[in-house]
Structure formats: C-alpha cells, structure tokens
C-alpha positions in Angstrom: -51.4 -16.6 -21.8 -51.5 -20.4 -22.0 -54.2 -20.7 -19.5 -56.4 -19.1 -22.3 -55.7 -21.9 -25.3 -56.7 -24.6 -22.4 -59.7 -22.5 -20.9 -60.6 -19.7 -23.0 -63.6 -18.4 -20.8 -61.4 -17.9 -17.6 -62.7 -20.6 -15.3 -59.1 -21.8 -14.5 -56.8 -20.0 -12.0 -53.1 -20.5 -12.9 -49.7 -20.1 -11.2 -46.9 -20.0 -13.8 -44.0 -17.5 -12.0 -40.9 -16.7 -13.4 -37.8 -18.0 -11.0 -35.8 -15.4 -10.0 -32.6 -17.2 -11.1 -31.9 -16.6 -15.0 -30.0 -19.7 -16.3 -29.5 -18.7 -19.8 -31.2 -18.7 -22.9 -34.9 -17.2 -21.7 -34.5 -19.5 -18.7 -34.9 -19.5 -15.1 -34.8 -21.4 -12.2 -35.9 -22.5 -8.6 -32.6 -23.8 -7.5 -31.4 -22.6 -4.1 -34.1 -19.9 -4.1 -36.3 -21.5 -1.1 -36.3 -17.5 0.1 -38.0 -16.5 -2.9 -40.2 -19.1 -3.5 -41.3 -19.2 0.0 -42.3 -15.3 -0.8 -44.1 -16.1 -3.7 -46.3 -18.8 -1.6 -46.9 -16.5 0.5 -48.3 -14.3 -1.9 -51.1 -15.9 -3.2 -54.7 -15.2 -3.0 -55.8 -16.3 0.3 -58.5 -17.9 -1.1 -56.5 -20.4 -2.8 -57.0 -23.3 -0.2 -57.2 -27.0 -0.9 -60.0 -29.1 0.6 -60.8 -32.5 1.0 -61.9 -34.2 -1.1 -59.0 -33.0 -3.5 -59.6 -32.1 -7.3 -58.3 -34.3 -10.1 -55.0 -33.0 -10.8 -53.1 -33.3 -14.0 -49.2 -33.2 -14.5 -47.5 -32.9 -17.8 -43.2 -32.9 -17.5 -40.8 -33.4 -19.8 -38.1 -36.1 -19.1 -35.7 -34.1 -20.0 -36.3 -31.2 -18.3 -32.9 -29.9 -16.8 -34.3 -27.1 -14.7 -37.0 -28.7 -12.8 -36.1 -32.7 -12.9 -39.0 -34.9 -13.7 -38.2 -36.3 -10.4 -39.9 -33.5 -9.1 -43.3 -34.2 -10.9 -42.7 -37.6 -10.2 -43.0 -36.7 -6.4 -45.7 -34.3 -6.7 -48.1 -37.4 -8.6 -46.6 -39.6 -5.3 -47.8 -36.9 -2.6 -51.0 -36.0 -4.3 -52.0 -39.6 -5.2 -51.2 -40.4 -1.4 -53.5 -38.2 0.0 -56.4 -39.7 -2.1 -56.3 -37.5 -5.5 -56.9 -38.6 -8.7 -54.1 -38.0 -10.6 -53.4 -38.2 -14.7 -50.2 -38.0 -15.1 -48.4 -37.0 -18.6 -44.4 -37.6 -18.9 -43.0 -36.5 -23.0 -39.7 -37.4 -24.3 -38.8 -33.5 -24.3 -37.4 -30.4 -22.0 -38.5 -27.1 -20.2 -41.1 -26.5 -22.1 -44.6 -27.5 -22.9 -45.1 -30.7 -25.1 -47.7 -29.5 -28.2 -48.4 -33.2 -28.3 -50.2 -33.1 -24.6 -52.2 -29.7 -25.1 -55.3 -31.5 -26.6 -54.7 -34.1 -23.6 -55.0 -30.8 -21.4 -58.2 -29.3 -23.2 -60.0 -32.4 -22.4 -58.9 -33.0 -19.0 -60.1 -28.9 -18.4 -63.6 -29.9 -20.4 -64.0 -32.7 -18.0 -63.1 -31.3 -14.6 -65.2 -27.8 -15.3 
C-alpha cells in the first residue's frame, strides 16, 4: 500500500476508498454519490476525531486531475488553513494519480510530523 513507502513502520492511518462510480480505464469517482460517501464517513473508526489544535496537514493534487478538480484541494487548504492548521500544500502539473516527483516531499513531511 502507499501508506507503507511514506511510513513503513505503520504509524500513519490512511483513508484511500475506491468511489463507487467506475469512469473508465481503472477509474472511479465521487460524483453525485453524496449517499455513498456519506456511508463511507460514517464508517470510520470512531476514534478518528480531530482536535484542536489541528495537525499539520499536507495536500498533494494534480492540476489536471479530471475526477476530483484541484478546485477541490484548493478548498480543503482554504477550510483547513481557516480554522488555524498549518498547511503545505503541493499542486503538480499532472492527473489522477500520484506525482513521483512529491513522494520524497511526503517522506519528509511524515519524518517531521511523527
């Protein structure tokens, strides 16, 4: 899993679902599925609750991601920032997928934060 390459001894919890919508070539997406993503909140450990102060938070999103808009991210760094997080925030010329180029950027931040 790609949790292990940023955090091999498991300190890290991760959230990576697949959407329930398939979109084509291996893809899948959140669109109109507010039902089903509502569900998968829901089912989340219960012990996964924010506090203040809030932890520093990193984004990585590609500009061209089609499925889930950088807008999106862009909003998320807005919210979290607002409500007194420290954010890095890591925007790649690329789409759905992860950037290789920000995966040492991710290390570091996890060997910082830990």
């Amino acid at each position: 899993p790609f949790l292990d390459k940023l955090d091999p001894e498991r300190r890290l919890q991760g959230y990576l679902p697949q959407a329930p919508t398939h979109v084509g070539e291996g893809r899948y997406s959140w669109e109109g599925s507010g039902a089903e993503l509502e569900e998968w909140f829901d089912a989340l450990p219960q012990h996964v609750v924010l506090e203040l102060p809030l932890p520093p938070v990193l984004i990585a999103h590609g500009t061209h991601d089609e499925p889930v808009p950088v807008e999106h991210a862009r909003a998320a760094r807005e919210r979290l920032v607002a409500a007194g997080a420290d954010v890095r925030f890591l925007e790649t010329d690329i789409d759905h997928r992860i950037d290789p180029a920000v995966v040492p950027e991710l290390r570091r931040f996890v060997a910082e934060v830990l």
